[in-house]
N, C-alpha and C positions, 0 to 999 in steps of 0.2 A: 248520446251515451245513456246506457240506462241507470235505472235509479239501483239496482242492485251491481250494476260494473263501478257505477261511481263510490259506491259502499266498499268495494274490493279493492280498490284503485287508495281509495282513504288508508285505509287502514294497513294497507303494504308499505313496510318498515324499507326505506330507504337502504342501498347496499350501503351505504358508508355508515350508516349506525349498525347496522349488521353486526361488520367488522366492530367495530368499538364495543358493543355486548360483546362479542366471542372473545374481544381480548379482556375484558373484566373476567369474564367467565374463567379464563384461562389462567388471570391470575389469583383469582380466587382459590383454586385447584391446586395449582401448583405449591402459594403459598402455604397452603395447611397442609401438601404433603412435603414440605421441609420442615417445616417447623413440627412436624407431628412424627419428623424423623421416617416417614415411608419411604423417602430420598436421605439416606445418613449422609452425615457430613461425609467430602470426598468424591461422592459417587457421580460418576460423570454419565448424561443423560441424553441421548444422540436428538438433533431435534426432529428428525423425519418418525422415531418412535415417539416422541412427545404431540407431536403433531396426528399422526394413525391413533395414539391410545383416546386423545380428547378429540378427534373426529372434528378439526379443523383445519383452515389451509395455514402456511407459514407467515401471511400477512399478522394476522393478532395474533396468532402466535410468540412470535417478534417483539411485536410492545407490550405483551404480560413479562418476555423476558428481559426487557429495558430495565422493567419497575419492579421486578423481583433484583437485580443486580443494583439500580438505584437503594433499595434497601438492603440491600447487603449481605444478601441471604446468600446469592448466585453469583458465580461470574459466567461471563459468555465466551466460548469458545468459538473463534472460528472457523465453520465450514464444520463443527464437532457437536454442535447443543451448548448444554448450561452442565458448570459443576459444581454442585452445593458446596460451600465456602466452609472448613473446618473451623471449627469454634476455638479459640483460645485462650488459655489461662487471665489474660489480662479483659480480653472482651468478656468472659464470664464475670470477672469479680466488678468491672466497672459497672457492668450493667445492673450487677447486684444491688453494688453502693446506690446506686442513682436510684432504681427501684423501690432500697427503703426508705431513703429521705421521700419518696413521691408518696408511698402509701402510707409512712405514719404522719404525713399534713392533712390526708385522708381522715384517717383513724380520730386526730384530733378536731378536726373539721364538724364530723358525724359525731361525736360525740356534745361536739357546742352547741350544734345548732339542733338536737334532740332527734330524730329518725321519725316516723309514722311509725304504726303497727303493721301496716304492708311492710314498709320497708326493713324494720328488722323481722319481719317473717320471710322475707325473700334470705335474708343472713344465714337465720335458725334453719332454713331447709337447707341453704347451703351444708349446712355442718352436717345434718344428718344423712347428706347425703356419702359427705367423707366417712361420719362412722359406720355405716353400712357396708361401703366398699372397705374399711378395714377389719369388720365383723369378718368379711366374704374372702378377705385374704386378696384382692383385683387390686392389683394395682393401677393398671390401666385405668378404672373407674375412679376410684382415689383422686389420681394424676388432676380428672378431667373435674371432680366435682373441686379439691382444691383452686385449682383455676380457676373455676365461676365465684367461689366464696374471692376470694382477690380480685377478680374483674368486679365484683358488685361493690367491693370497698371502694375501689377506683371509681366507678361509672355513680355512684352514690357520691360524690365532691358534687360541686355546683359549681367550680370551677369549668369550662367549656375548652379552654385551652389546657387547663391540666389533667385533663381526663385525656384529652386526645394524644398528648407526648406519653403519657403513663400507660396509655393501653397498646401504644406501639413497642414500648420496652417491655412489657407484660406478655406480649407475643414472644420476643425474641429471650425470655426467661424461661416460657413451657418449654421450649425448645432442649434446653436442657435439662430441666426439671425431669422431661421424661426419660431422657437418653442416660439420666442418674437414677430412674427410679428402680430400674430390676436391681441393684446394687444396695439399694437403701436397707436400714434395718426399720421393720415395722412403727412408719412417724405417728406412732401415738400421741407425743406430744404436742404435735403440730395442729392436732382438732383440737385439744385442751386448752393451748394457747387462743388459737382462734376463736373458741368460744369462750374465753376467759377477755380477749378484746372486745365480742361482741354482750357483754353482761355488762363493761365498763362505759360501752357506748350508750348501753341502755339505759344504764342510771347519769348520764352525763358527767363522766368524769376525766375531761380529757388528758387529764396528764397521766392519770392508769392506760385510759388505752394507746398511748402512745408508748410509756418504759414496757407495756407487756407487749406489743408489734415490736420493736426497736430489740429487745430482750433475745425475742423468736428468730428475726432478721437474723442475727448477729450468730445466733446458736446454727442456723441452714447456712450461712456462709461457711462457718468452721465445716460443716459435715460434707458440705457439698467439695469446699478445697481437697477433703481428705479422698472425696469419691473422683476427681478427676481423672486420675490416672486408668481407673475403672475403665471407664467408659472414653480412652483413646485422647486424652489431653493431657498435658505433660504439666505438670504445676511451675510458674513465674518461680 
């Protein structure tokens, strides 16, 4: 064999990893277009179109749709595809609750143990980035920069298992944060707050930035219970 078959031969990805990349890949995809609402809740999704649009066979297919229905996103129909799972009243507000107890242990966390100048710089861009998409009137941008500024409160813990259950419920939060956002009245308050958590953080003061998170949390649950009906969920 030669020295350049044997180079070809090396480096040729095995079929059965193949498959296991294209079912990550798949569920990669699939996940952020539910949760990013491109798949609204309801909407039932044949798998032979699922399979043609991601330009795979039905084998990973399959197991991206296991671990999207393991998560709870999906259920699986048979011999029909996947149909995004409607949200409801009770899984909104739990997810809520749970949410803020996760992020103001966060909030108080970052603030005990003092931040770097990197790291409240990744914060402060966060913010600026929500007030710009609020300047620009986008909500969509808004949506996406609030998100980051909450994933970095999350992913800034030092906790290693509390980051990972926090940013699995973090997901399944944007989910409806966006499907509430054309509805929303202009969240002015919601950069104010947030950058009023991150000045508490920065002077160390954790019991500020936890009554001003915990404050904020509490003020988005009322708005959001009131915006359900909006956006096709029925209030408990």
């Amino acid at each position: 064999m030669s020295t350049q078959n044997a180079t070809t031969d090396e480096l040729e990805v095995p079929s059965f990893m193949k498959k296991l990349l294209q079912a990550d890949k798949a569920y990669d995809i699939l996940r952020e277009r539910v949760i990013s609402a491109h798949y609204p809740p309801g909407m039932t999704v044949p798998e032979p179109e699922l399979a043609d649009d991601l330009g795979m066979s039905r084998t990973p297919l399959r197991e991206a749709l296991v671990r999207l229905e393991h998560d709870g996103l999906v259920e699986l129909i048979p011999r029909r595809g996947m149909r995004v799972k409607e949200l409801s009243a009770r899984d909104i507000s739990e997810i809520s609750e749970l949410l803020a107890c996760l992020e103001c242990e966060a909030a108080e966390r970052l603030a005990s143990r003092r931040l770097s100048a990197e790291e409240l710089g990744r914060l402060d861009a966060a913010i600026a980035s929500m007030d710009e998409a609020l300047e620009a009137d986008d909500m969509t941008k808004w949506s996406q920069a609030d998100f980051q500024f909450h994933r970095l409160l999350i992913e800034l813990h030092t906790n290693r298992h509390l980051v990972e259950v926090a940013l699995g419920y973090l997901e399944k939060a944007h989910r409806f944060r966006l499907l509430a956002a054309p509805f929303r009245a202009k969240p002015v308050y919601s950069n104010v707050n947030h950058a009023a958590v991150v000045e508490a953080i920065r002077r160390g003061d954790p019991q500020s930035a936890v009554d001003i998170h915990r404050a904020h949390k509490r003020r988005w649950t009322r708005e959001l219970n009131d915006l359900m009906p909006k956006f096709g969920v029925e209030r408990g």
